[in-house]
CHARMM internal coordinates of N, CA and C (Angstrom, degrees):
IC EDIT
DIST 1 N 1 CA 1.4528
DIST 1 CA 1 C 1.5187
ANGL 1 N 1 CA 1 C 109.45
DIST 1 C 2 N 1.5475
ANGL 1 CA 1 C 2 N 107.71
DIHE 1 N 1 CA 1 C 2 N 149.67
DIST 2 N 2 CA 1.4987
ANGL 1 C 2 N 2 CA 105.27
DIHE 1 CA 1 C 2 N 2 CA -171.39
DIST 2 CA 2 C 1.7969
ANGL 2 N 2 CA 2 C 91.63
DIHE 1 C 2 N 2 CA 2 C -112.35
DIST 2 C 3 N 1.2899
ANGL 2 CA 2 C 3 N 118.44
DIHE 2 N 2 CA 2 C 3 N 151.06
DIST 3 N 3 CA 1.3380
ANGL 2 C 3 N 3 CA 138.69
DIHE 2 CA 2 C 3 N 3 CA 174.79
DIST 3 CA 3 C 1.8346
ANGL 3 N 3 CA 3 C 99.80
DIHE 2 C 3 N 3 CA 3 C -101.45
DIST 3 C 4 N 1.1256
ANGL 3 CA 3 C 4 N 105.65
DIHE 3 N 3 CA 3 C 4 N 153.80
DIST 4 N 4 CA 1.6243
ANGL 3 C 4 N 4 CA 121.60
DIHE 3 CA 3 C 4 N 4 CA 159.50
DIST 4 CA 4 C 1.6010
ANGL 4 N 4 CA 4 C 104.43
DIHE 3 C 4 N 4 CA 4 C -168.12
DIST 4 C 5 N 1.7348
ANGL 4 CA 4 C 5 N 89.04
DIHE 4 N 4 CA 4 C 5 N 132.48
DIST 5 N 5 CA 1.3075
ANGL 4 C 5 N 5 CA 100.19
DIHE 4 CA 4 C 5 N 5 CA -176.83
DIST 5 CA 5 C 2.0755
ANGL 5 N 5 CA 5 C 107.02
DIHE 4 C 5 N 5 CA 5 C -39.70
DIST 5 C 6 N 1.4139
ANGL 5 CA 5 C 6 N 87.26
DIHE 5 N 5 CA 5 C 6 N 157.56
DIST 6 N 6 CA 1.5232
ANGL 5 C 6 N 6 CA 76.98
DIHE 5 CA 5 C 6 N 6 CA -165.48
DIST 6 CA 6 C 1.6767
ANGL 6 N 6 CA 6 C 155.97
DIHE 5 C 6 N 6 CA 6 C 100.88
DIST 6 C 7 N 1.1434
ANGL 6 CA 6 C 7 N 83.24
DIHE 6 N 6 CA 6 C 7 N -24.06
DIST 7 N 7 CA 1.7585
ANGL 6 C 7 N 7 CA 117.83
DIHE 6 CA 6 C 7 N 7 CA 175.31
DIST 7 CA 7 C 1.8580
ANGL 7 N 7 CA 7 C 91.86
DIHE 6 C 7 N 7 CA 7 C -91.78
DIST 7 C 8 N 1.6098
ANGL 7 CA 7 C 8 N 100.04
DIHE 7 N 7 CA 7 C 8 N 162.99
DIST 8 N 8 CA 1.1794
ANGL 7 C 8 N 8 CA 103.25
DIHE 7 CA 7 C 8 N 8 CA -170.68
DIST 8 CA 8 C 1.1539
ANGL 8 N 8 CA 8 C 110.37
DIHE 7 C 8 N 8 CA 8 C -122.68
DIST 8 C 9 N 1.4024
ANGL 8 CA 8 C 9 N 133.40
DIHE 8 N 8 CA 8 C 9 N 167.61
DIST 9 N 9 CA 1.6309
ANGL 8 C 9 N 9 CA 143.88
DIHE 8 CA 8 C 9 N 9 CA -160.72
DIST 9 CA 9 C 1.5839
ANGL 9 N 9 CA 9 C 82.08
DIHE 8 C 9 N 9 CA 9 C -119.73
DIST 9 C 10 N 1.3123
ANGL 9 CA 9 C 10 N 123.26
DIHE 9 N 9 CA 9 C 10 N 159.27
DIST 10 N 10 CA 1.4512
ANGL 9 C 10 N 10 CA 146.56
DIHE 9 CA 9 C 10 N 10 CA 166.34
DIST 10 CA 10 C 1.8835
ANGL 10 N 10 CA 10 C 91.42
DIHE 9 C 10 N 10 CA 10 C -143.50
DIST 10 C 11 N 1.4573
ANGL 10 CA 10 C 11 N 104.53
DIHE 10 N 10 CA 10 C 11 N 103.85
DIST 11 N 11 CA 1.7317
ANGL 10 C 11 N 11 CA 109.76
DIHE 10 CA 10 C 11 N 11 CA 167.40
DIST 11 CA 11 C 1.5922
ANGL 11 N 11 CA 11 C 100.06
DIHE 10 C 11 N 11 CA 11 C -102.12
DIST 11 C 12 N 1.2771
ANGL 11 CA 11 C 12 N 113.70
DIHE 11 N 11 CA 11 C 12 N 93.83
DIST 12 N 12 CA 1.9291
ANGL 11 C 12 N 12 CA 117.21
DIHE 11 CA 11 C 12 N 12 CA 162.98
DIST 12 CA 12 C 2.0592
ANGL 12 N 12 CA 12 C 111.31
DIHE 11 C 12 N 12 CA 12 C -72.28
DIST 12 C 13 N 1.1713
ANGL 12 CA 12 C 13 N 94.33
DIHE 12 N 12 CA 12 C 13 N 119.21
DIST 13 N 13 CA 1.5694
ANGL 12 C 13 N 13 CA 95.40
DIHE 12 CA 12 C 13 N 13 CA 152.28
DIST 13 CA 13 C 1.4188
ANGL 13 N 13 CA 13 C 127.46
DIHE 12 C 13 N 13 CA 13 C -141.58
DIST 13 C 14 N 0.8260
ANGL 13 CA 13 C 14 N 129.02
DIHE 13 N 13 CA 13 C 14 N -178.03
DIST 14 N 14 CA 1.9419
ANGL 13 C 14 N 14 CA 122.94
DIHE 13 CA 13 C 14 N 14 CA -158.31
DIST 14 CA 14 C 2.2151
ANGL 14 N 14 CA 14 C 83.33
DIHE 13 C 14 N 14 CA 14 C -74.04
DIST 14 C 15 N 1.0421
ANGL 14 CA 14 C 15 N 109.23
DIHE 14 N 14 CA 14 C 15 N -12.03
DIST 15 N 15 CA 1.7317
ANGL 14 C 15 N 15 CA 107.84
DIHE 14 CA 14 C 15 N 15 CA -161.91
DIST 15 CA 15 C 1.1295
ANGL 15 N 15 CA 15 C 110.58
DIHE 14 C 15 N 15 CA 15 C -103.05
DIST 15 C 16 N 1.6813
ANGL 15 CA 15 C 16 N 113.31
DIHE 15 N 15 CA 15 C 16 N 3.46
DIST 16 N 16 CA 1.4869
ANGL 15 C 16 N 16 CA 126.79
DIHE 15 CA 15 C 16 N 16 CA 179.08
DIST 16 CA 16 C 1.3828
ANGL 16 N 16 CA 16 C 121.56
DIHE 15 C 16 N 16 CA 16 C 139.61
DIST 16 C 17 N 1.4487
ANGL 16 CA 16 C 17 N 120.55
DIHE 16 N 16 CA 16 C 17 N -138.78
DIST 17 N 17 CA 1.7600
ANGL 16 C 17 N 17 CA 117.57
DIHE 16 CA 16 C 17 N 17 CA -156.17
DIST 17 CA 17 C 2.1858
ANGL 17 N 17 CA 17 C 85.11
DIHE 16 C 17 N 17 CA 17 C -165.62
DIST 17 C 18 N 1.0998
ANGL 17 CA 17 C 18 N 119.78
DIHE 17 N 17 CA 17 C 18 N 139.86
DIST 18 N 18 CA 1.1981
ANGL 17 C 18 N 18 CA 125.48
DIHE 17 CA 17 C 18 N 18 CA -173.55
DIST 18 CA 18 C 1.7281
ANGL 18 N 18 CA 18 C 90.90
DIHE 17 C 18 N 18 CA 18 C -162.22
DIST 18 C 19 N 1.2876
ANGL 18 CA 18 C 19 N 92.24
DIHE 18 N 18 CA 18 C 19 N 131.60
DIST 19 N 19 CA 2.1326
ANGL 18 C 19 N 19 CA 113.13
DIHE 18 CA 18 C 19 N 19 CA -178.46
DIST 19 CA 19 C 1.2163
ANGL 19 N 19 CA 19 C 107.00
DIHE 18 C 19 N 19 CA 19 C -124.13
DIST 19 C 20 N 1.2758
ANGL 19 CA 19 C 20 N 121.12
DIHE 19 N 19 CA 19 C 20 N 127.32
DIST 20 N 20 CA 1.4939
ANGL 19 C 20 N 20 CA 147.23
DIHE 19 CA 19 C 20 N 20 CA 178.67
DIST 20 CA 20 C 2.0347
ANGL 20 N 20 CA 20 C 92.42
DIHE 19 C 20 N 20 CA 20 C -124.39
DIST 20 C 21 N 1.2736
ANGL 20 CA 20 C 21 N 86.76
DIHE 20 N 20 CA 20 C 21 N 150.26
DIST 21 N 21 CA 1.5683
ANGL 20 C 21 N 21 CA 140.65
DIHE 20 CA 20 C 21 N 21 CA 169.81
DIST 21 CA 21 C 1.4563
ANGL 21 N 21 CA 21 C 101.40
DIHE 20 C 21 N 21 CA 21 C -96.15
DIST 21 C 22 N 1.0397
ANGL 21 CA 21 C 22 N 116.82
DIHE 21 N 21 CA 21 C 22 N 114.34
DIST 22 N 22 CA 1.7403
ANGL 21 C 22 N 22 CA 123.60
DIHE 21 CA 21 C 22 N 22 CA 136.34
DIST 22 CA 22 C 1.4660
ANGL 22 N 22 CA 22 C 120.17
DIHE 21 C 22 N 22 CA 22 C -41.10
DIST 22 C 23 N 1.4994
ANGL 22 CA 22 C 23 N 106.79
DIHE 22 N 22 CA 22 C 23 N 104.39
DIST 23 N 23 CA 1.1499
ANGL 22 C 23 N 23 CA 108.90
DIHE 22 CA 22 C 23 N 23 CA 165.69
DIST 23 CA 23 C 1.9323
ANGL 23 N 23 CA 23 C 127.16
DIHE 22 C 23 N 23 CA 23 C -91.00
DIST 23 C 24 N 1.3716
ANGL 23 CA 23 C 24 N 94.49
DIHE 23 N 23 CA 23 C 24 N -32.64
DIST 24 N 24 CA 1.7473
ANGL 23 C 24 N 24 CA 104.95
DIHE 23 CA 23 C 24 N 24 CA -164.93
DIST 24 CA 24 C 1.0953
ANGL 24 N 24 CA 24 C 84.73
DIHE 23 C 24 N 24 CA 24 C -157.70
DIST 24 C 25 N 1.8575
ANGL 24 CA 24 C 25 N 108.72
DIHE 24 N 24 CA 24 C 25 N 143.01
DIST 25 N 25 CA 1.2700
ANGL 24 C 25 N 25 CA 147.66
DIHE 24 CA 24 C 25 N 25 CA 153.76
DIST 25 CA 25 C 1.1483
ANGL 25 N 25 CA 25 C 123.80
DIHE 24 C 25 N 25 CA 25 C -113.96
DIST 25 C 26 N 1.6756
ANGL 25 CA 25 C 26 N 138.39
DIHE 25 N 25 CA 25 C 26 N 129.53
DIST 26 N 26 CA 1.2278
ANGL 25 C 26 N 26 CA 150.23
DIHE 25 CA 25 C 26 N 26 CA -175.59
DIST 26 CA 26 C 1.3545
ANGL 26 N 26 CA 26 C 115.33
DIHE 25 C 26 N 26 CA 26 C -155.36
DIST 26 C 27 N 1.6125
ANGL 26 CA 26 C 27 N 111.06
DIHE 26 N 26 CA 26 C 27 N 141.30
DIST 27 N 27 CA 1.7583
ANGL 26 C 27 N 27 CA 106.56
DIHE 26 CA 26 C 27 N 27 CA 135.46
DIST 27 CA 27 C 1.0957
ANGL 27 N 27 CA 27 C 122.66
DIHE 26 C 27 N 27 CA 27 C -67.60
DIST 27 C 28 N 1.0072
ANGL 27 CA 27 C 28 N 129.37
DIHE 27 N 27 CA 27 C 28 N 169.76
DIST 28 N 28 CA 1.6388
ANGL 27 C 28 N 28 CA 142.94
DIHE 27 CA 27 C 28 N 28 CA 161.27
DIST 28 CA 28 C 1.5861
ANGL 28 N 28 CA 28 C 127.07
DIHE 27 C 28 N 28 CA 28 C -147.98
DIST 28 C 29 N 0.4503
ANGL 28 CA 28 C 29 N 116.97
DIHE 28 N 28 CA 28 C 29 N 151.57
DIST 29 N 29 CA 1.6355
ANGL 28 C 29 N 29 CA 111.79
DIHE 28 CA 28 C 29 N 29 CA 178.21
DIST 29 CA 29 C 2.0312
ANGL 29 N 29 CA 29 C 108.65
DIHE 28 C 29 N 29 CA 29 C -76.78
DIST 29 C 30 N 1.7413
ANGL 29 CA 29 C 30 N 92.71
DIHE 29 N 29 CA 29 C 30 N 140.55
DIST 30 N 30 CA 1.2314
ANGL 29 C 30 N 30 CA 88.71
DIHE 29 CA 29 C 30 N 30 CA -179.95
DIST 30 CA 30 C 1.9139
ANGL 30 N 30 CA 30 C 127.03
DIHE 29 C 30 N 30 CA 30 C -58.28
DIST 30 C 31 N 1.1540
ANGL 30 CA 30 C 31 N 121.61
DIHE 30 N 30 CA 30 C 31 N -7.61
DIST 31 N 31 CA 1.3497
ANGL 30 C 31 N 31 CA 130.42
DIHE 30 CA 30 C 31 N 31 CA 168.39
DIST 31 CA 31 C 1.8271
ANGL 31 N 31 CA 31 C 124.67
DIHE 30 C 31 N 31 CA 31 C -78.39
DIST 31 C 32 N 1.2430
ANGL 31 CA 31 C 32 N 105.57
DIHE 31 N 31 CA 31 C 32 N -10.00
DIST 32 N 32 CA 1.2926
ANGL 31 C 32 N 32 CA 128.44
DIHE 31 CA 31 C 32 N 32 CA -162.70
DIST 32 CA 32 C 1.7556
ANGL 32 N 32 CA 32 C 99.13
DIHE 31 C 32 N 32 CA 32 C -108.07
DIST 32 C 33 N 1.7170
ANGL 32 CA 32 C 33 N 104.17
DIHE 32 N 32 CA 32 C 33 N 107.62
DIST 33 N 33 CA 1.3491
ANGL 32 C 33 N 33 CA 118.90
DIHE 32 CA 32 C 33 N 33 CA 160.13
DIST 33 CA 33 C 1.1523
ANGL 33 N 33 CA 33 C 122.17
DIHE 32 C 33 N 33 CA 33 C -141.62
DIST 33 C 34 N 1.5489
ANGL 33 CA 33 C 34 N 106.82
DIHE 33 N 33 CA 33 C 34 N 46.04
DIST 34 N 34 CA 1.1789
ANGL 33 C 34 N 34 CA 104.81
DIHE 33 CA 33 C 34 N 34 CA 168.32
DIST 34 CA 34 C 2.0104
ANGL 34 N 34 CA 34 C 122.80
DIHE 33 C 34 N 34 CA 34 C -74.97
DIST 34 C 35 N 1.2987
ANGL 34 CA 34 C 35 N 93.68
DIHE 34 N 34 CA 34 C 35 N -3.70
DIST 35 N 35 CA 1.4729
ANGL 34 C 35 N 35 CA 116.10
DIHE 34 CA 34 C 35 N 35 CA 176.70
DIST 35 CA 35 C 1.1549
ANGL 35 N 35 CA 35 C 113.51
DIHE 34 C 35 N 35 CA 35 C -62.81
DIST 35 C 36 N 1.6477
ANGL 35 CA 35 C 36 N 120.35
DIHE 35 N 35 CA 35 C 36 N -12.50
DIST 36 N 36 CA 1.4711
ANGL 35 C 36 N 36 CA 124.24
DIHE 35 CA 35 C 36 N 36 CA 178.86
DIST 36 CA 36 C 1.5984
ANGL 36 N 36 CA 36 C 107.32
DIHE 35 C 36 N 36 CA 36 C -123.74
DIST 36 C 37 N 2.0292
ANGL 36 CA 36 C 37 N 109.34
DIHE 36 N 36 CA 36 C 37 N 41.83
DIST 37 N 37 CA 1.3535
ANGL 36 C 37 N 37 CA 86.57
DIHE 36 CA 36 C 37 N 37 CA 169.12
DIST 37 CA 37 C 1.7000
ANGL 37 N 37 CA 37 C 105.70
DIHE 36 C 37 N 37 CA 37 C -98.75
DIST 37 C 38 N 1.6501
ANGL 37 CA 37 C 38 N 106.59
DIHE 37 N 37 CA 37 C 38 N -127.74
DIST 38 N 38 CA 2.0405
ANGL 37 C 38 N 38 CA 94.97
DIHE 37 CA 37 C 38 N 38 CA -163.06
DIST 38 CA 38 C 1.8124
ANGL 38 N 38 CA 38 C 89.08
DIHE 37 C 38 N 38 CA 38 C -84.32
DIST 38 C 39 N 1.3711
ANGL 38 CA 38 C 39 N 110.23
DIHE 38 N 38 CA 38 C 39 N 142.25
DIST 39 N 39 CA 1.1394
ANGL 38 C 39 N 39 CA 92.23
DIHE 38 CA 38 C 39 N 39 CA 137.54
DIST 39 CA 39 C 1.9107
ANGL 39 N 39 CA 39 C 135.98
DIHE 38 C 39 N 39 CA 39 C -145.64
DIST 39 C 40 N 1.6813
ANGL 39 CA 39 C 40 N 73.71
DIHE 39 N 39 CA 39 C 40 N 76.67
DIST 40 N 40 CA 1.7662
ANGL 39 C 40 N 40 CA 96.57
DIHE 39 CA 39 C 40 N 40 CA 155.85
DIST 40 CA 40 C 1.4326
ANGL 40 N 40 CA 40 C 94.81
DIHE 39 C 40 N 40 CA 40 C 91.12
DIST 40 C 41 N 1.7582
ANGL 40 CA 40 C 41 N 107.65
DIHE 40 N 40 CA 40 C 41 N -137.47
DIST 41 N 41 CA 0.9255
ANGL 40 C 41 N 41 CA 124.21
DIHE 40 CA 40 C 41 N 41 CA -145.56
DIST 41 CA 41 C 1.8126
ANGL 41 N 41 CA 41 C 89.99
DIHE 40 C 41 N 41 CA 41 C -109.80
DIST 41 C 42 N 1.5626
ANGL 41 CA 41 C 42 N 117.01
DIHE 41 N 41 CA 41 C 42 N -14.66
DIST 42 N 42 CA 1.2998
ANGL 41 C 42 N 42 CA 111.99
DIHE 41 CA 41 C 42 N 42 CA -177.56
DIST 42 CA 42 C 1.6336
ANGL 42 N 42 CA 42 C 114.33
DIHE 41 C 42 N 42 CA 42 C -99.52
DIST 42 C 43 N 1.9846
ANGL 42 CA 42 C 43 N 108.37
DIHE 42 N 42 CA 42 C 43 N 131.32
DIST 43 N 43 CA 1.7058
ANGL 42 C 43 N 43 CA 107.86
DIHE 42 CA 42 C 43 N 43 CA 159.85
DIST 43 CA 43 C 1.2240
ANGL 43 N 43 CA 43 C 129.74
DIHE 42 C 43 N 43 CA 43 C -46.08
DIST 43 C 44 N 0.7609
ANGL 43 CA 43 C 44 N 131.56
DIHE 43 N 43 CA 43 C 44 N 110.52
DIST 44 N 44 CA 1.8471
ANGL 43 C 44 N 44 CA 147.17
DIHE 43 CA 43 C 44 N 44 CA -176.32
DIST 44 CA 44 C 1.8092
ANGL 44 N 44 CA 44 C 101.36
DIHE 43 C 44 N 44 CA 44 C -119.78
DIST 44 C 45 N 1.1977
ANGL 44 CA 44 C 45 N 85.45
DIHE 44 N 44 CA 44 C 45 N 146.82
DIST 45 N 45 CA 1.6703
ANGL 44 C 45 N 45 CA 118.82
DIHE 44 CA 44 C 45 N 45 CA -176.22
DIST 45 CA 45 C 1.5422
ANGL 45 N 45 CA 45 C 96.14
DIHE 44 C 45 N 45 CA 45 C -136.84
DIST 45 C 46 N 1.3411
ANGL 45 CA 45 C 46 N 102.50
DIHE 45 N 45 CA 45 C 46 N 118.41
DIST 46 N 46 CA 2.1014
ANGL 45 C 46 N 46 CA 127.33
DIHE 45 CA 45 C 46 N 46 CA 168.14
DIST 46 CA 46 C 1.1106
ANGL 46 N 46 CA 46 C 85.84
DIHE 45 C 46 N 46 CA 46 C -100.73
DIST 46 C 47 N 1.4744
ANGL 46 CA 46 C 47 N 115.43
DIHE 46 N 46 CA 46 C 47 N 141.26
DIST 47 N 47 CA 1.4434
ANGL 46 C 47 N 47 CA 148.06
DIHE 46 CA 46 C 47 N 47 CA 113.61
DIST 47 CA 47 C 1.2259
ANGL 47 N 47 CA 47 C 129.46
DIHE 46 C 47 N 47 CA 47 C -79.58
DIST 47 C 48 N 1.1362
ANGL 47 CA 47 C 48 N 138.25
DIHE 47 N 47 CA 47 C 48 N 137.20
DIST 48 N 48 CA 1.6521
ANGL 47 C 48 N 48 CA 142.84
DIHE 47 CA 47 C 48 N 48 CA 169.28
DIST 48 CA 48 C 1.6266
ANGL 48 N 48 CA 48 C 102.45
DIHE 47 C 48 N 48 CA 48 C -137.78
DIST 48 C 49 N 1.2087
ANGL 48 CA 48 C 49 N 88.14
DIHE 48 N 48 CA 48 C 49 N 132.21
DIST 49 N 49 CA 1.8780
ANGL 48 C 49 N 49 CA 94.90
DIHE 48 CA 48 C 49 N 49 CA 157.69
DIST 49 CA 49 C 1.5916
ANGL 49 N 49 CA 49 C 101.88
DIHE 48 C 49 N 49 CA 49 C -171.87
DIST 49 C 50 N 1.4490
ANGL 49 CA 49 C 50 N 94.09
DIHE 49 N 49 CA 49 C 50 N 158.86
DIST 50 N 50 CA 1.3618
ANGL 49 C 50 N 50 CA 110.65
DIHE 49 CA 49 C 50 N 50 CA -168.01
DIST 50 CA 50 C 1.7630
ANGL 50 N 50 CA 50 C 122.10
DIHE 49 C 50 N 50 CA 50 C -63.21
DIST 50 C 51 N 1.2376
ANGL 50 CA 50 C 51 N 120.89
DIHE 50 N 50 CA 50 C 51 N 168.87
DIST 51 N 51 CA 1.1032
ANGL 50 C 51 N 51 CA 124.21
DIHE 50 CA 50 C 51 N 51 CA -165.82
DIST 51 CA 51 C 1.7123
ANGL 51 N 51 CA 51 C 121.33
DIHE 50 C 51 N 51 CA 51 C -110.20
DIST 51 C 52 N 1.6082
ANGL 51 CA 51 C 52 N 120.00
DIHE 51 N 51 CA 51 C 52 N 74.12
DIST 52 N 52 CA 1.3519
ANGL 51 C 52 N 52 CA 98.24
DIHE 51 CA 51 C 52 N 52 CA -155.56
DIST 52 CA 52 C 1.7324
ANGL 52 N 52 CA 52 C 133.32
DIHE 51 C 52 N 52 CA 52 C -27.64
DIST 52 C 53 N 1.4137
ANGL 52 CA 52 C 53 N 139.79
DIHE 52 N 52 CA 52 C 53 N 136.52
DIST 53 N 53 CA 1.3560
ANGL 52 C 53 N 53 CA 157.24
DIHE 52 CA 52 C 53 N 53 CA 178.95
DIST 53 CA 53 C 1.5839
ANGL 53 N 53 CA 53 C 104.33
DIHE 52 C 53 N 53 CA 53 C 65.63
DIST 53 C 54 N 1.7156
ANGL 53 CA 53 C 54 N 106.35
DIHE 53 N 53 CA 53 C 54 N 15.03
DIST 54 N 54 CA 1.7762
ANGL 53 C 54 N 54 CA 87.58
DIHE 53 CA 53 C 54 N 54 CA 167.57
DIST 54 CA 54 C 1.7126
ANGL 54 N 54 CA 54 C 113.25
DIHE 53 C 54 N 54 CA 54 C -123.25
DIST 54 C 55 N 0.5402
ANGL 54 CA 54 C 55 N 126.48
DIHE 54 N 54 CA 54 C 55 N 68.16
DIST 55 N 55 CA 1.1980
ANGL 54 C 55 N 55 CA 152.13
DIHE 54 CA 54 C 55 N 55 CA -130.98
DIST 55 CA 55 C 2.0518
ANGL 55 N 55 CA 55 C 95.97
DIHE 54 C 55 N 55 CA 55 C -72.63
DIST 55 C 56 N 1.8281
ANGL 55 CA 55 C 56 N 95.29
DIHE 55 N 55 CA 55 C 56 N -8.28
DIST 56 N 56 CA 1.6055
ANGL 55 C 56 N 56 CA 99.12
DIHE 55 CA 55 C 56 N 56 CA -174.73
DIST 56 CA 56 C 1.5008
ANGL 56 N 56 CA 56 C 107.54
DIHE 55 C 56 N 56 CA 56 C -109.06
DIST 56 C 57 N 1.2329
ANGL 56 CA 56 C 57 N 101.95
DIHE 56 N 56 CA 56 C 57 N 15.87
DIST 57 N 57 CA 1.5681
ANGL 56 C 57 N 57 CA 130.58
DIHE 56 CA 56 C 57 N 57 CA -165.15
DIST 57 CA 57 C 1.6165
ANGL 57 N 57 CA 57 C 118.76
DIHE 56 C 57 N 57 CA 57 C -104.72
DIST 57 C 58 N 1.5139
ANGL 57 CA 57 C 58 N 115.81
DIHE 57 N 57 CA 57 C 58 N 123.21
DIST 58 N 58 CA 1.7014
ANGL 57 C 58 N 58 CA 87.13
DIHE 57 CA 57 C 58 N 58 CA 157.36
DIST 58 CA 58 C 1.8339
ANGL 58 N 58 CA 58 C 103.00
DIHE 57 C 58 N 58 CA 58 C -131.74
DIST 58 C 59 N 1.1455
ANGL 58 CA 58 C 59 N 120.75
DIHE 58 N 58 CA 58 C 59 N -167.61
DIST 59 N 59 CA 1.5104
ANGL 58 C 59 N 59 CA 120.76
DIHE 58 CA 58 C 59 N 59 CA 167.23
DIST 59 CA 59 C 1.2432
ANGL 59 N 59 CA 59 C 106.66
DIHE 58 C 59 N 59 CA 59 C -133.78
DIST 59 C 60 N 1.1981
ANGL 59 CA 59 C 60 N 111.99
DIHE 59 N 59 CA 59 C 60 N 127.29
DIST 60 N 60 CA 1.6093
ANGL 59 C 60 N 60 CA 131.91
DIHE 59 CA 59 C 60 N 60 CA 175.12
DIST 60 CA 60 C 1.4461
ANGL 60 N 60 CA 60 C 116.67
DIHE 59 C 60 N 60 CA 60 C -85.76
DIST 60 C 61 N 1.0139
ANGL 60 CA 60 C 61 N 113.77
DIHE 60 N 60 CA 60 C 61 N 131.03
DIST 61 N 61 CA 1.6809
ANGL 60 C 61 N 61 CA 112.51
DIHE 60 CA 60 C 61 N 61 CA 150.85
DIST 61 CA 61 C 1.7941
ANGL 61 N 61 CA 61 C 125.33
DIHE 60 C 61 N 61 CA 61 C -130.21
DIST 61 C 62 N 1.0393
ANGL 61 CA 61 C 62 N 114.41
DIHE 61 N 61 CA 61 C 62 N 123.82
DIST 62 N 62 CA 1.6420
ANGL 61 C 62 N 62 CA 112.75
DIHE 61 CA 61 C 62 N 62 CA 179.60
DIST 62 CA 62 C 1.1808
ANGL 62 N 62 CA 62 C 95.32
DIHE 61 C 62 N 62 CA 62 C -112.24
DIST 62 C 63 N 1.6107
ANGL 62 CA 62 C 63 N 93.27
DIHE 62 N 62 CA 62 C 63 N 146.14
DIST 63 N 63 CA 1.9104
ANGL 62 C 63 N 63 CA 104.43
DIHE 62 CA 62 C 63 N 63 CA 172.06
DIST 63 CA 63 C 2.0947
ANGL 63 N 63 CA 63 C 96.44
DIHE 62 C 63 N 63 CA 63 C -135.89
DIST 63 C 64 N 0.9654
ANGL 63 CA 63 C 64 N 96.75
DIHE 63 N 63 CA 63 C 64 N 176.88
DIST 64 N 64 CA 1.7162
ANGL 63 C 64 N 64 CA 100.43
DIHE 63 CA 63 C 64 N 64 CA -169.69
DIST 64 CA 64 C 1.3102
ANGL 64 N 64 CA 64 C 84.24
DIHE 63 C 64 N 64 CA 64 C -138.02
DIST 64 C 65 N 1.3366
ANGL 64 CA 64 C 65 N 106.72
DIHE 64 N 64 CA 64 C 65 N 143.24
DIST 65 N 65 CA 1.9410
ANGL 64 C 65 N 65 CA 133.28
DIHE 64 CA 64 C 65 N 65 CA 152.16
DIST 65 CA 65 C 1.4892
ANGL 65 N 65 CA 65 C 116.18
DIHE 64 C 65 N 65 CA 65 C -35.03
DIST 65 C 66 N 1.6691
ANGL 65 CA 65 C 66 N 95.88
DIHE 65 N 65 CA 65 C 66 N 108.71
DIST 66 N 66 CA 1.4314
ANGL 65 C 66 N 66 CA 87.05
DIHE 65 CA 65 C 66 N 66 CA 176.84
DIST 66 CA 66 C 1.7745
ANGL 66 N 66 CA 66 C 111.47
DIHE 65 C 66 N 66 CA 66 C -117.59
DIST 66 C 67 N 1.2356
ANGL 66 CA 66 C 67 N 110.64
DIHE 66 N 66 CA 66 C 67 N 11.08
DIST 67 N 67 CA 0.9406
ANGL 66 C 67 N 67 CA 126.98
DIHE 66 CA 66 C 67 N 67 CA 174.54
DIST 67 CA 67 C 1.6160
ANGL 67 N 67 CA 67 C 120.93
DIHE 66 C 67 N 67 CA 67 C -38.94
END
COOR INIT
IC SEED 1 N 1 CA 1 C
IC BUILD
């Protein structure tokens, strides 16, 4: 699946439904989480998953509450 800023997250749990916006798309290297430090005063949702054959690789996506 391809991300672009902009596209939307649907997070379902038995406790409700919460929608994020794509904010930022990246690789990163699998050692690199600085993608999960604070950020602030806004809800954010990380994604990570791996990068087929790079195995030193991941791809990020954050989206923020647009609720």
């Amino acid at each position: 699946m391809s991300w672009l800023n902009g596209d939307t997250i649907i997070y379902k749990t038995a406790l409700g439904e919460r929608i994020y916006q794509v904010v930022s798309t990246k690789e990163i290297s699998n050692t690199d989480w600085s993608i999960t430090e604070n950020t602030e005063d806004k809800n954010t949702i990380t994604l990570v998953t791996c990068i087929t054959n790079q195995p030193e690789k991941r791809f990020c996506v954050v989206g923020e509450e647009i609720n």
